[in-house]
C-alpha positions as CSV (number, residue, x, y, z in Angstrom):
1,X,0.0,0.0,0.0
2,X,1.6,3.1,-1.2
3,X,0.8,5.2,2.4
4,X,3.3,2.7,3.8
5,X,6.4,4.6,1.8
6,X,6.5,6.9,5.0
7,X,5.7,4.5,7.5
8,X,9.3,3.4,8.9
9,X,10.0,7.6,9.3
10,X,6.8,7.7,11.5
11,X,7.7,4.7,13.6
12,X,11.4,4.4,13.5
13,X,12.3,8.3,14.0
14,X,14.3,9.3,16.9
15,X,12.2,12.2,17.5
16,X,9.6,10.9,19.2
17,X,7.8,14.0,20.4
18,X,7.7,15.9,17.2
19,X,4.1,15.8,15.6
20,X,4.7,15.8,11.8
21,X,2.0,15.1,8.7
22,X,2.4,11.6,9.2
23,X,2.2,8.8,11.7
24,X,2.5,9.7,15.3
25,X,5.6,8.0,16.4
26,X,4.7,8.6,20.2
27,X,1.1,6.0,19.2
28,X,2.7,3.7,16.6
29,X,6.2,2.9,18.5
30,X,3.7,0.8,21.2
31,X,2.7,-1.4,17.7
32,X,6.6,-2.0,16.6
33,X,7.6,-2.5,20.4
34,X,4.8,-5.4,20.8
35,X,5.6,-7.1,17.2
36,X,9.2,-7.5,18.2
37,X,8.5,-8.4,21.9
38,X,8.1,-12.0,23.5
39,X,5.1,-13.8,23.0
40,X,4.7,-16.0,20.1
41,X,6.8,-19.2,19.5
42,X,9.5,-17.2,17.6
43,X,9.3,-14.4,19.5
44,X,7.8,-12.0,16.9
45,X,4.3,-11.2,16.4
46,X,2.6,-10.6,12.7
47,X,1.2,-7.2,12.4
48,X,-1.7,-6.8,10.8
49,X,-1.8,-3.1,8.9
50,X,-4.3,-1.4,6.6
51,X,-4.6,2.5,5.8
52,X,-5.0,4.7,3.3
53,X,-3.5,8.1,2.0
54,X,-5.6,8.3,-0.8
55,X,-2.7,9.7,-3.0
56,X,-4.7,7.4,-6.2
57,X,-8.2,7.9,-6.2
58,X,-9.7,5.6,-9.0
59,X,-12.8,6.5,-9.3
60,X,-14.6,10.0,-7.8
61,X,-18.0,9.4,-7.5
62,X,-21.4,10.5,-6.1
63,X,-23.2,6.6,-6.3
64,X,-22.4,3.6,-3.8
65,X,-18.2,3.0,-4.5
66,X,-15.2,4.5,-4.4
67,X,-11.7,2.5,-5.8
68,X,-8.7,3.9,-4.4
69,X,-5.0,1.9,-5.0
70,X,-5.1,0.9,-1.6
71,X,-8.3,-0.7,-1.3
72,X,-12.2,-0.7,-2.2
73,X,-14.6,1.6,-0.1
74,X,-18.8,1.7,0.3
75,X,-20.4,5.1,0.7
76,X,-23.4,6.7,1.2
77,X,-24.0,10.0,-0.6
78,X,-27.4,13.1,-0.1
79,X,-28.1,14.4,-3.7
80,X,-25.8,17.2,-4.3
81,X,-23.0,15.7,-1.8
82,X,-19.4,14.7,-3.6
83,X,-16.4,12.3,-2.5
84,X,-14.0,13.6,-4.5
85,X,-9.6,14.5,-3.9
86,X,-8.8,18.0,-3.4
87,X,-7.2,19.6,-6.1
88,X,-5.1,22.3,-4.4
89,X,-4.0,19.5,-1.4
90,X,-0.3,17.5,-2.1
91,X,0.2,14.3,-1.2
92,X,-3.5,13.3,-1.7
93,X,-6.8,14.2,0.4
94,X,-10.1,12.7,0.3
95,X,-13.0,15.5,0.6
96,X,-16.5,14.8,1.6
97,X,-19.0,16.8,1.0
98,X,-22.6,18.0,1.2
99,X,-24.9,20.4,-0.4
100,X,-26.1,23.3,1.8
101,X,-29.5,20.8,2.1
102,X,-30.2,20.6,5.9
103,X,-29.3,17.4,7.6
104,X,-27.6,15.8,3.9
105,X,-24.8,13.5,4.7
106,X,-22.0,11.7,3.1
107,X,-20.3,8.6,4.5
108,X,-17.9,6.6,3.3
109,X,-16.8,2.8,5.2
110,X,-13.5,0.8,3.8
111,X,-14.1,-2.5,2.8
112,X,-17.5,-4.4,0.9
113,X,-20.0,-5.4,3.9
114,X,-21.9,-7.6,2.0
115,X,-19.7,-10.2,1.5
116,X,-17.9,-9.0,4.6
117,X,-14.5,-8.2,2.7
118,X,-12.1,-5.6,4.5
119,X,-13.8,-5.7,7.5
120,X,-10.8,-4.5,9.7
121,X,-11.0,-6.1,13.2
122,X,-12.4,-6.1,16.9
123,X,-11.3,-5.5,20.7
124,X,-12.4,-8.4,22.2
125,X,-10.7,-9.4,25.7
126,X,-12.9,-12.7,26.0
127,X,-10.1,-14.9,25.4
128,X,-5.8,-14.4,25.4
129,X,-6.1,-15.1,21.8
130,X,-8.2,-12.9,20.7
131,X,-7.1,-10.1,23.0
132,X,-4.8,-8.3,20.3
133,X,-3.2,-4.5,20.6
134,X,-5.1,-2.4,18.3
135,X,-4.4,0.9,16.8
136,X,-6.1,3.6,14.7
137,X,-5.4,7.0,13.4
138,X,-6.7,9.7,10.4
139,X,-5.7,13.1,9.9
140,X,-8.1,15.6,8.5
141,X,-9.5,18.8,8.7
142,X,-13.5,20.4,8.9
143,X,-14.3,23.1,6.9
144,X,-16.1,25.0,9.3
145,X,-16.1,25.1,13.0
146,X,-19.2,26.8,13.5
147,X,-22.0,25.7,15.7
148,X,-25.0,24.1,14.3
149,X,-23.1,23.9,10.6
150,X,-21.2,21.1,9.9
151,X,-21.2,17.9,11.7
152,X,-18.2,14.9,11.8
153,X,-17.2,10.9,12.4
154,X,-14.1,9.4,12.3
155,X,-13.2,6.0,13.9
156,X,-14.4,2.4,13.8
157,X,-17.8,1.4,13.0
158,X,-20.6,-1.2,11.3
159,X,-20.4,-0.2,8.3
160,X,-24.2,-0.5,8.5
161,X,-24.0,3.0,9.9
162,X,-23.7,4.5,6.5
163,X,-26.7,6.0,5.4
164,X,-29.2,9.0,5.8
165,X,-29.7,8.2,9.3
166,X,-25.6,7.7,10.1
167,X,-25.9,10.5,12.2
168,X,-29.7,11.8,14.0
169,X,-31.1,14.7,12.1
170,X,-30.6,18.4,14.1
171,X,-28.5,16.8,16.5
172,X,-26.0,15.2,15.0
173,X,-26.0,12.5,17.7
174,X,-24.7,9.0,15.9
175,X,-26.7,6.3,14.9
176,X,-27.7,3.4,17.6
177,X,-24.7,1.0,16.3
178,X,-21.0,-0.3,17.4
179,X,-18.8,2.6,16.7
180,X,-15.1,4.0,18.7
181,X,-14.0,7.3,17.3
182,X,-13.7,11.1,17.0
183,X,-17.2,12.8,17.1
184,X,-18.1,16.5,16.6
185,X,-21.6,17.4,17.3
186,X,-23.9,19.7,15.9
187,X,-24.1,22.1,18.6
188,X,-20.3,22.8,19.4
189,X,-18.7,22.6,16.0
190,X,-15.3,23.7,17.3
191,X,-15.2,20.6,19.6
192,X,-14.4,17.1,19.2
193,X,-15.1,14.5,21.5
194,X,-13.4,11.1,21.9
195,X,-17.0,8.5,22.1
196,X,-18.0,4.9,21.8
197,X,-20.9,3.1,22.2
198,X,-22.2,-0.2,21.8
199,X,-26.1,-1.1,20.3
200,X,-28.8,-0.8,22.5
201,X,-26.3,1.3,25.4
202,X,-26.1,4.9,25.8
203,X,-23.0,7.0,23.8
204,X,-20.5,7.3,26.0
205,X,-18.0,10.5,25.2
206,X,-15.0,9.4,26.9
207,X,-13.3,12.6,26.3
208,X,-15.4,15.1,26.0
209,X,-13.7,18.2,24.3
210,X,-10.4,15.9,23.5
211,X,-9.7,18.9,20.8
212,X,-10.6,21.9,19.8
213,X,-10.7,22.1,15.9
214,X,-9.4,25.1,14.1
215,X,-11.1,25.8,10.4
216,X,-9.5,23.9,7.3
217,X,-6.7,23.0,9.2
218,X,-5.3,19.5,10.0
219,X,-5.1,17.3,12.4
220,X,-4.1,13.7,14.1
221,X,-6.3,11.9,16.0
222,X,-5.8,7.9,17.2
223,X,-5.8,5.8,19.9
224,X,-4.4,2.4,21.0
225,X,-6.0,-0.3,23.1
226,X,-3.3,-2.3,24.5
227,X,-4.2,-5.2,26.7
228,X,-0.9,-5.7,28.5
229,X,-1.3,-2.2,29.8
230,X,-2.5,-1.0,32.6
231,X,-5.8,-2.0,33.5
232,X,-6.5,1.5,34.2
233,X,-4.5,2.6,30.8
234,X,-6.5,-0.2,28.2
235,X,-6.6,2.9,25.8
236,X,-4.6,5.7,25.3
237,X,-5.8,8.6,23.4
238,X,-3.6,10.9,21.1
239,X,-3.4,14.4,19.6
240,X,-1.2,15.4,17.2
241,X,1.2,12.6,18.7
242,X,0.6,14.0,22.5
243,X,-1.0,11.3,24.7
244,X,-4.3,12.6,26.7
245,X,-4.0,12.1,30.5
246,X,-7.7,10.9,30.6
247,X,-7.5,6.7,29.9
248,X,-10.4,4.1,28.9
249,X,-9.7,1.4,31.6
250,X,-10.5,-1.9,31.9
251,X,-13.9,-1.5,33.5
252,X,-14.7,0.5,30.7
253,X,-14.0,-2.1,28.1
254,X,-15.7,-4.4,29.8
255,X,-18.9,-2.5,30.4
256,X,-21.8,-2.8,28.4
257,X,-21.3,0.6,26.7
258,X,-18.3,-0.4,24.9
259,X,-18.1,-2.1,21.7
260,X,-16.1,-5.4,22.6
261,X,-16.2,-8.0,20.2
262,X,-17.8,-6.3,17.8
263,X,-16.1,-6.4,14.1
264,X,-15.4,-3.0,12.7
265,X,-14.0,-0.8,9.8
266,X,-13.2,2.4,9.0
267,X,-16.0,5.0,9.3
268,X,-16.0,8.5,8.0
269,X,-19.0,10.8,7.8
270,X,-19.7,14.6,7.4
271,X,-23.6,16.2,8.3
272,X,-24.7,19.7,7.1
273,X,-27.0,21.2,10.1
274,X,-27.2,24.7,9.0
275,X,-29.2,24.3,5.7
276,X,-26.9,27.0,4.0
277,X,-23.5,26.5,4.5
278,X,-22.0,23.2,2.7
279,X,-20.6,20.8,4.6
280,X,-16.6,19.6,3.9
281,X,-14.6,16.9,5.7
282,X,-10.9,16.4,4.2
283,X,-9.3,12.9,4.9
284,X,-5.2,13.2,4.3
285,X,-4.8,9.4,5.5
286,X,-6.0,7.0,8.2
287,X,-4.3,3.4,9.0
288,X,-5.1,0.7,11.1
289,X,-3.4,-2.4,13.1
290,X,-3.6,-5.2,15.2
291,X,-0.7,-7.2,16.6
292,X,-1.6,-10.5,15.9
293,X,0.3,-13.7,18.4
């Protein structure tokens, strides 16, 4: 996959605190140092890693697919709504768009659900085997940061969650389904929360406010459950490749609001609320991983 050209910088770089435009080296260092730790029966794990930098868009398109070279993606697109790269952006960015129709949406999910291809993976602590680090992070960017205008989702998801109803009309709450990721509301449309929630249980936003977003400008938001942490570190949340000092623990996973065991991809949506002002999400890349025994 051609986002990986950059990948040994971002995890092998001996400057571990600086934020650049890729990988955070201060959230992907934990994946190398568990693939070459103990544990398996030669002593290295297999890392299992999917992303995206959408530098080769195949196919723009306002139906049901998008082809990029690194893999096949589902989408839901309102009339008037575009997925589309950025012209004036380098390096390739993904834009989503909406009309200025109230409440239109565009979604986009990697992978094809129906036959359950690309699928990514699940945190499920039921069992040692299945109980695998996991890692996730996109960088992007929201057009505006007005309240009550535009409306976001990045994380993991069911990709079952695309759809006019991915995120509630007016509100911009998301839909009643599996999901871990970065939420901004309609009401506070500078604000992004860190949220999961599992069906039937009540959204839980973990981090509340984990960032405050600043128009068309970029950034890096990921997290990494780690079961051999701490069990009151099981997920560490980063910013622009600075870890957040609130933690989910392992009570948390275990509740019933958290999506455990629950296979997931990668989700991105964007909501118009103001019924004017048209609604743009910009996706530079996003990757994924799971250290596998």
């Amino acid at each position: 996959m051609s986002m990986f050209g950059f990948l040994s910088h971002g995890l092998f770089t001996h400057h571990a605190s600086q934020s650049t435009s890729g990988l955070s080296p201060a959230l992907w260092r934990q994946v190398t140092n568990t693939v070459n730790g103990a544990g398996s029966a030669d002593g290295v794990r297999r890392l299992y890693l999917v992303g995206d930098d959408f530098s080769s868009v195949l196919s723009d398109n306002t139906s049901t697919n998008l082809y990029t070279s690194d893999g096949f993606y589902e989408s839901y697109i309102d009339t008037g709504g575009t997925l589309a790269q950025l012209a004036d952006e380098s390096g390739g960015v993904l834009a989503l768009n909406t009309d200025g129709t109230d409440n239109d949406q565009t979604w986009l999910a990697f992978g094809d659900s129906t036959n359950e291809e690309g699928i990514l993976g699940k945190i499920d602590n039921s069992t040692a085997a299945l109980d695998m680090l996991t890692a996730f992070e996109v960088r992007f960017k929201k057009g505006s940061i007005g309240d009550n205008a535009t409306s976001c989702f990045l994380g993991l998801g069911k990709p079952d969650i695309l759809g006019d109803d991915g995120m509630v009309d007016d509100t911009a709450a998301m839909k009643n389904d599996d999901f871990i990721g970065f939420h901004c509301k309609a009401d506070d449309g500078d604000s992004l929360d860190f949220s999961f929630k599992a069906t039937g249980q009540t959204v839980q936003d973990h981090i509340a406010g984990v960032h405050t977003l600043v128009a068309d400008t970029f950034v890096k938001a990921g997290f990494v459950y780690d079961p051999a942490a701490p069990a009151d570190r099981r997920i560490k949340v980063y910013i622009d490749n600075v870890e957040k000092s609130t933690y989910v623990t392992e009570t948390d996973v275990d509740a019933a609001t958290f999506p455990e065991a629950e296979f997931m991809t990668f989700l991105a949506g964007v909501m118009n609320n103001d019924g004017s002002t048209s609604g743009e999400l910009a996706i530079d890349w996003w990757a994924f991983a799971q250290v596998m025994p």
